[in-house]
KEKE-3310 file (N, C-alpha, C; in steps of 0.2 Angstrom, whole numbers, plus 5000, padded with zeros to 4 digits):
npx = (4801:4804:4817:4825:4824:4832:4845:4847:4849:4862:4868:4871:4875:4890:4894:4895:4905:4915:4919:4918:4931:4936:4944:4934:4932:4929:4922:4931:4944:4958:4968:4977:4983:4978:4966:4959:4952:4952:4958:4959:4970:4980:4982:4989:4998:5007:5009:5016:5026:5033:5034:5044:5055:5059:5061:5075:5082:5083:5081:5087:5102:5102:5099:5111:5108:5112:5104:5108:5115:5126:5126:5114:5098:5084:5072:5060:5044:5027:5013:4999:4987:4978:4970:4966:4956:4960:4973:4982:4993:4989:4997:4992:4992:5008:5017:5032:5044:5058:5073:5088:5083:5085:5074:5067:5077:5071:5073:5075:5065:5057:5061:5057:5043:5044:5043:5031:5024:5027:5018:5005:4989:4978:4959:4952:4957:4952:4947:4951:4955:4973:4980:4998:5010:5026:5040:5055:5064:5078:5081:5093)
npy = (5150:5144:5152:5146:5131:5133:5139:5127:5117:5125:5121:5109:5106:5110:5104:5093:5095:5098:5082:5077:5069:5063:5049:5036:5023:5004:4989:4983:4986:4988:4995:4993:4979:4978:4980:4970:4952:4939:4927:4934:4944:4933:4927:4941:4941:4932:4937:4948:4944:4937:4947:4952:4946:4941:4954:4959:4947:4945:4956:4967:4964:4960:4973:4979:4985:4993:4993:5001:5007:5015:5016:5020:5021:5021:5015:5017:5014:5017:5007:5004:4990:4977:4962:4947:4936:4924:4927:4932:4946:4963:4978:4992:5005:5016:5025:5037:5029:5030:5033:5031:5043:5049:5046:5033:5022:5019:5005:4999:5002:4994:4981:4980:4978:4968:4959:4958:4954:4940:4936:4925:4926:4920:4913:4921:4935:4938:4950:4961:4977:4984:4995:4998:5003:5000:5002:5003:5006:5011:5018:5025)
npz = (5001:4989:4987:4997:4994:4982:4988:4993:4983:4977:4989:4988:4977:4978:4986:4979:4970:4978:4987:4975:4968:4979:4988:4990:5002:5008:5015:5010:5008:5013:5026:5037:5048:5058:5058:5054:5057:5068:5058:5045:5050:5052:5042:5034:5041:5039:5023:5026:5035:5025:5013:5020:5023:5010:5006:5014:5010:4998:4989:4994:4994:4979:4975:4981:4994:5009:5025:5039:5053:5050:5036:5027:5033:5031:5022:5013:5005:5000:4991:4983:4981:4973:4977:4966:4957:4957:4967:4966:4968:4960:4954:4960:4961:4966:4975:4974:4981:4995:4999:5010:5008:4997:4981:4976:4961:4945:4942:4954:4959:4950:4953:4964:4964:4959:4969:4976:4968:4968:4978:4985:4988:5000:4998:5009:5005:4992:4979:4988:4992:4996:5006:5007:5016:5016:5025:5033:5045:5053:5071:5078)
capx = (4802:4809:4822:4826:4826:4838:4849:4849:4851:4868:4875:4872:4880:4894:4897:4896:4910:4921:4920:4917:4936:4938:4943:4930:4935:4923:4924:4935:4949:4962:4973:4981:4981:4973:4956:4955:4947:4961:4959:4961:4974:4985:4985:4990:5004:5011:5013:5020:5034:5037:5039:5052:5061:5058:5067:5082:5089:5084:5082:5092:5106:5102:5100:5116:5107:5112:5101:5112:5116:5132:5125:5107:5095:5078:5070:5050:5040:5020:5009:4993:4987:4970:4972:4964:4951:4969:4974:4988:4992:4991:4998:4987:4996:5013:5020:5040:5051:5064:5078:5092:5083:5083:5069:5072:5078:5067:5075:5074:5053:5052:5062:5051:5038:5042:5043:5026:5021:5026:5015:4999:4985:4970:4955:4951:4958:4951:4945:4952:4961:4976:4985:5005:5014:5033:5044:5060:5069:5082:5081:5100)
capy = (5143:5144:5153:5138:5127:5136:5138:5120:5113:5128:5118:5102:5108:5115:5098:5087:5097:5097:5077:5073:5066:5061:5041:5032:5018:5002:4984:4977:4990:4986:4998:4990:4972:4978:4980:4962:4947:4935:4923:4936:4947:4930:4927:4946:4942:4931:4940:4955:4940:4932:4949:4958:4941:4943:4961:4958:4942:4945:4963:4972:4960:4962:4981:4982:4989:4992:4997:5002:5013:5018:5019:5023:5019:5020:5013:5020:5012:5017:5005:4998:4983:4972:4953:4945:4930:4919:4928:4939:4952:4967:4983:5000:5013:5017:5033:5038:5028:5033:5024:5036:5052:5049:5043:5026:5021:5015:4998:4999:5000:4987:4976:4980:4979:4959:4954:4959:4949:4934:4932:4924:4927:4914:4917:4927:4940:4939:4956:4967:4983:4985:4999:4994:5006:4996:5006:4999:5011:5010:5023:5024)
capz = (5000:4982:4990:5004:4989:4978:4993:4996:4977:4977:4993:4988:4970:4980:4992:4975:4967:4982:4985:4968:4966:4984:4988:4996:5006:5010:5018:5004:5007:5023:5029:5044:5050:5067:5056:5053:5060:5067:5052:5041:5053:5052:5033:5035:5046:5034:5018:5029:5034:5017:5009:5022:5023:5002:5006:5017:5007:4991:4986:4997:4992:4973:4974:4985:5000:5016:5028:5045:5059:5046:5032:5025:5041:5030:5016:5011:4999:4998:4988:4983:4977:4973:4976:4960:4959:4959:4974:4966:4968:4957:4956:4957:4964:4969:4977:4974:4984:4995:4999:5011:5009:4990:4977:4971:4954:4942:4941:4961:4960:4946:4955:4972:4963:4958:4977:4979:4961:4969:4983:4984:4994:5001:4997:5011:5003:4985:4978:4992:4989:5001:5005:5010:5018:5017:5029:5037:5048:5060:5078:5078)
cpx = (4806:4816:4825:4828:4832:4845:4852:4852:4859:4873:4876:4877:4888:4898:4898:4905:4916:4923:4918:4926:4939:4937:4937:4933:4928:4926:4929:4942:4953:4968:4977:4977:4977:4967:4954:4953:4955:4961:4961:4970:4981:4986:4989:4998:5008:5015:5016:5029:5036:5039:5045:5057:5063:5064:5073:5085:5088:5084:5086:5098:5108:5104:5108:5114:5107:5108:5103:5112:5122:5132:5118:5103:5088:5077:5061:5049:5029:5018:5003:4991:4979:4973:4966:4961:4956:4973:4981:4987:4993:4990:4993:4989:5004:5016:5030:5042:5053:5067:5086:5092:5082:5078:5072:5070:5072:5070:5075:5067:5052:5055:5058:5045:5035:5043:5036:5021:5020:5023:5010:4994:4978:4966:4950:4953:4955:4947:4946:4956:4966:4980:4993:5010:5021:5037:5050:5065:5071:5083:5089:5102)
cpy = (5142:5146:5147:5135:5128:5136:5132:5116:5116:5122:5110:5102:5107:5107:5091:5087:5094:5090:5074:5068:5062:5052:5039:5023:5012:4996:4978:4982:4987:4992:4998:4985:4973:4979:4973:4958:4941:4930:4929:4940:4939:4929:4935:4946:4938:4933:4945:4950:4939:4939:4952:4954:4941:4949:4961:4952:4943:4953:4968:4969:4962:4968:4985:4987:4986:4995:4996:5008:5019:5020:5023:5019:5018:5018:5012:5018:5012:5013:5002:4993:4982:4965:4950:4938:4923:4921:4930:4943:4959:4974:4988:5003:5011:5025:5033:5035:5032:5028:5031:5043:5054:5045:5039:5027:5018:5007:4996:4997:4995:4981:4973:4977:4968:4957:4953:4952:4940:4929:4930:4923:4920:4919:4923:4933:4941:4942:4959:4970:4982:4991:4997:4998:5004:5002:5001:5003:5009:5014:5021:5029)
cpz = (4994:4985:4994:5001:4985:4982:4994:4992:4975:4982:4991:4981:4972:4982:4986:4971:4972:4985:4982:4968:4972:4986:4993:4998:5007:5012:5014:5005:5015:5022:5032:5045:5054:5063:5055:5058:5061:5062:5048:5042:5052:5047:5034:5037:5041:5028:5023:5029:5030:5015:5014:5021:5014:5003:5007:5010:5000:4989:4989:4995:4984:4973:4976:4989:5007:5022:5038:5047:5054:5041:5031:5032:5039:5022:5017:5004:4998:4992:4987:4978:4977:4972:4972:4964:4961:4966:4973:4966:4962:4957:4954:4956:4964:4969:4975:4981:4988:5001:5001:5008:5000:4986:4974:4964:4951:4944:4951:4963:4957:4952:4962:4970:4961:4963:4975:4971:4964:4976:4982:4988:4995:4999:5002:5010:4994:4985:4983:4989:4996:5000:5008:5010:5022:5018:5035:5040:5054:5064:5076:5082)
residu = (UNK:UNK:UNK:UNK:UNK:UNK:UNK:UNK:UNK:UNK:UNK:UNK:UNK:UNK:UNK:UNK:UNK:UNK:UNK:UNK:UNK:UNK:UNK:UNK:UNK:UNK:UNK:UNK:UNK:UNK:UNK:UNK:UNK:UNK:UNK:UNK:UNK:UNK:UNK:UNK:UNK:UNK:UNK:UNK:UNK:UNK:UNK:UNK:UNK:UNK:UNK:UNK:UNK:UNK:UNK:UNK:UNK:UNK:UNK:UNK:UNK:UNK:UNK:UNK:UNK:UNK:UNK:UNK:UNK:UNK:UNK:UNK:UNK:UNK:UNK:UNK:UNK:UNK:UNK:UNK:UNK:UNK:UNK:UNK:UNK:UNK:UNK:UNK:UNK:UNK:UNK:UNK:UNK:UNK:UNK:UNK:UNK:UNK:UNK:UNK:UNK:UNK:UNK:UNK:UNK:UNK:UNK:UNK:UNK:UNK:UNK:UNK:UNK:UNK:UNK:UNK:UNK:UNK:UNK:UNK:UNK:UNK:UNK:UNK:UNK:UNK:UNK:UNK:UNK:UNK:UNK:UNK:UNK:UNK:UNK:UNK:UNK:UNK:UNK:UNK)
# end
């Protein structure tokens, strides 16, 4: 029996260590619009459109990017965010960029980084984590 026990208090040891550091996720977190509720899924629908429209005319323009069949074809930007009791958004995370197969510039991610500063969410969103996997690629 002692045995049995010691066994058990080792694997639990074992299973603390190994997701000790691992993210947990829960009902405040979105990963994709398809997990919402269609009130929520259509606020959703919106920042998506304000920022890419945000993208093409203003920060592609500024940056001097094109993104085409001719030239660069892709632009990846991984981030995450928490939208605050005001309903900004603010930054967690962000992964490296890449922008034609190269890691954006610093002055490339700040500037990306103020689209997203200037949206602002309802409160059905206030205190959610989002994850925001911004990808614009062209099949050419």
């Amino acid at each position: 029996m002692k045995k049995n026990i010691l066994l058990f208090l080792i694997f639990m040891g074992c299973y603390a260590v190994i997701f000790a550091g691992e993210k947990t996720t829960d009902g405040d977190t979105i990963k994709s619009r398809y997990t919402l509720d269609s009130a929520r899924k259509a606020e959703y629908g919106k920042f998506e459109d304000t920022f890419t429209s945000w993208f093409h005319k203003k920060y592609c323009v500024k940056m001097k990017i094109k993104i085409s069949c001719n030239g660069c074809s892709r632009f990846y930007f991984p981030v995450t965010f928490k939208i605050d009791e005001k309903g900004k958004i603010v930054i967690t995370e962000t992964n490296p960029g890449l922008f034609c197969g190269k890691e954006l510039t610093e002055k490339q991610k700040t500037e990306f980084v103020k689209g997203f500063q200037s949206i602002v969410f309802s409160k059905l969103f206030y205190g959610r984590v989002v994850f925001f996997n911004f990808n614009r690629a062209l099949s050419c």
